[in-house]
N, C-alpha and C positions, 0 to 999 in steps of 0.2 A: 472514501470521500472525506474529504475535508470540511469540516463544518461546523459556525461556534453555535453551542448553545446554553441554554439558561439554566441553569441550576438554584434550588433554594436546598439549605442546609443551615445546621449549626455548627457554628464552626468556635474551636475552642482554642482562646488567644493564652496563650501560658506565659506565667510573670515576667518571666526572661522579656519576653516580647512589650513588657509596662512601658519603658523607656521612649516605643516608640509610636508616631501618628496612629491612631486609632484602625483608620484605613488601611496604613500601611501593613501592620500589624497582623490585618484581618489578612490583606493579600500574601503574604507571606503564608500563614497558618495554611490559607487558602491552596496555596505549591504544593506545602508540604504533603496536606493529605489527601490530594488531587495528580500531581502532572508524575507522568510516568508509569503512570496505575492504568488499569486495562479493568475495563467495567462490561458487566454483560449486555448491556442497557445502552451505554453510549459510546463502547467504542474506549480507544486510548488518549487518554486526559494528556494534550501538548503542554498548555499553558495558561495560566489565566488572563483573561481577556481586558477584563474590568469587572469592578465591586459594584454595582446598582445599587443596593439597597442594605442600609445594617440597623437590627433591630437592636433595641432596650438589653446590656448585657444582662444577665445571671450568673450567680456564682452558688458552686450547687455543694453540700456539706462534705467537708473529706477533701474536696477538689480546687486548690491551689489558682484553676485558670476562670477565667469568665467567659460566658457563652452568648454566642450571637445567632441569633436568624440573619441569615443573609442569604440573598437573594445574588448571583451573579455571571458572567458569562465566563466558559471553557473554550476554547478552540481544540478539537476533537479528531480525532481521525476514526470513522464511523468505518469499514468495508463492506461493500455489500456485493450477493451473489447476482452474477452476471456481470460487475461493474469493470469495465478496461482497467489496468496499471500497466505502469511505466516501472522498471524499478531496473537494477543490476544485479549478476549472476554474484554469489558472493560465496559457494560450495557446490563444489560437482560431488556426488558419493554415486557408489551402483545403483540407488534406487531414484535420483535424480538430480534436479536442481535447484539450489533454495536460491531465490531470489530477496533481494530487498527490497519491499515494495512499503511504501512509507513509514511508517515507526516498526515495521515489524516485518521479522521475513517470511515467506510464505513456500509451498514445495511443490514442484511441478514435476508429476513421477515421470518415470522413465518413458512411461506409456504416452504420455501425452504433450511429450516435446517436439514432435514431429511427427505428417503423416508418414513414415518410412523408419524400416526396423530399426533404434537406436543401440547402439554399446556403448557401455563403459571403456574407456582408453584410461585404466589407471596410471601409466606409466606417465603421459601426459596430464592427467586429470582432465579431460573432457569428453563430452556424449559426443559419440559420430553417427551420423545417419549411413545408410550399406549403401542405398541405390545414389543419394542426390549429392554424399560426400559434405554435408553442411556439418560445422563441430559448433559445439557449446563448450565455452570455459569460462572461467574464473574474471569479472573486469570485464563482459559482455552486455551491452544496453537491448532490453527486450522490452516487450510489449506481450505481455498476458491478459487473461480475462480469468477474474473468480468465479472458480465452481462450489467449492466451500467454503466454512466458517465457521469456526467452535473457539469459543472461550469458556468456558465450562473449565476441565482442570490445567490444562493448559492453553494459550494461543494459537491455534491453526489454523493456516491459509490455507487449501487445496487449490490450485492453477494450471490450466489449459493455454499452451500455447498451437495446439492443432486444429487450427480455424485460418482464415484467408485474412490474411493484414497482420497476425500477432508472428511471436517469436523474435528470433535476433533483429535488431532494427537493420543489421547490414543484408540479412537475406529478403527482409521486408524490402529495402528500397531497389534491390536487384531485382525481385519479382517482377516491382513498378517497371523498372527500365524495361524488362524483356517484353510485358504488357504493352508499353507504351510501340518498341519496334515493331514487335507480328504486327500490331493496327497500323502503323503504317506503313507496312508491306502490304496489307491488305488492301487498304486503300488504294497504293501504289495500283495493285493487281488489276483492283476496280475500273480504275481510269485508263488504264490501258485495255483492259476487256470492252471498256465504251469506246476507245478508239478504234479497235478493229471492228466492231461492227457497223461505225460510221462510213 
């Protein structure tokens, strides 16, 4: 999930940075030792948002920069379990497929790309299902839901696409179509079963 929010911190402006707006200065420091960094707490730091507040600097013995309290907003990408994503297949391997799903990619094993027994097609590089004949490859737009979540020593997604509505967006809207036909054959059936008893 996408989400900004507030941080308070010291952040430490180095000389290099003297030249320039105070603010500016600050927000730069602010990239640097924020956007692109993966925190256990909030998620992966996009970009900063805006500076709110800067306190009184400090300049501490030994240390060249001066220090600020400041207070300001991150835009974030938080992921949480059970949450939907949208993302792209970006590596088929034998054990599955890692998807991109916002700043980071996440892996959806073999087991759980589909209800129906998956293989590996290395020759081609994509998962095929045995009974329904549906493949996963490389540059395919899908629709998961997170089952895991670790940031501890590395980044990990764990994703489930074996649920009703997720997986390739092209077998997703097939489904629809063939839902939406049997109902109205059904219908069809309905109305005709009310005409012969009339």
């Amino acid at each position: 999930m996408y989400q900004i929010t507030t941080m308070e911190d010291e952040i430490s402006v180095p000389p290099t940075k003297f030249n320039l707006d105070l603010e500016e200065a600050i927000l730069q420091s602010i990239g640097e030792k924020y956007e692109g960094k993966v925190d256990v707490d909030i998620g992966v730091a996009l970009a900063v948002v805006e500076v709110k507040e800067v306190g009184e600097g400090r300049v501490l013995p030994g240390d060249p920069a001066v220090h600020y309290a400041t207070k300001f907003d991150l835009l974030v990408w938080q992921p949480r379990e059970h949450e939907l994503v949208e993302g792209e297949v970006v590596d088929i391997t034998e054990w599955g497929a890692f998807l991109r799903v916002g700043p980071l990619d996440g892996l959806v094993h073999i087991s759980q790309v589909m209800d129906d027994f998956v293989s590996f097609d290395e020759k081609n590089s994509q998962l095929v299902g045995r009974s329904s004949h549906r493949m996963l490859k490389v540059g395919d737009k899908v629709r998961a839901r997170i089952i895991s979540i670790s940031f501890k020593e590395q980044s990990k997604i764990g994703l489930t696409m074996r649920q009703p509505f997720l997986g390739n967006l092209k077998w997703v809207e097939a489904a629809e179509k063939e839902k939406k036909k049997a109902e109205k054959e059904e219908t069809a059936a309905e109305k005709k079963e009310e005409k012969k008893k009339k």
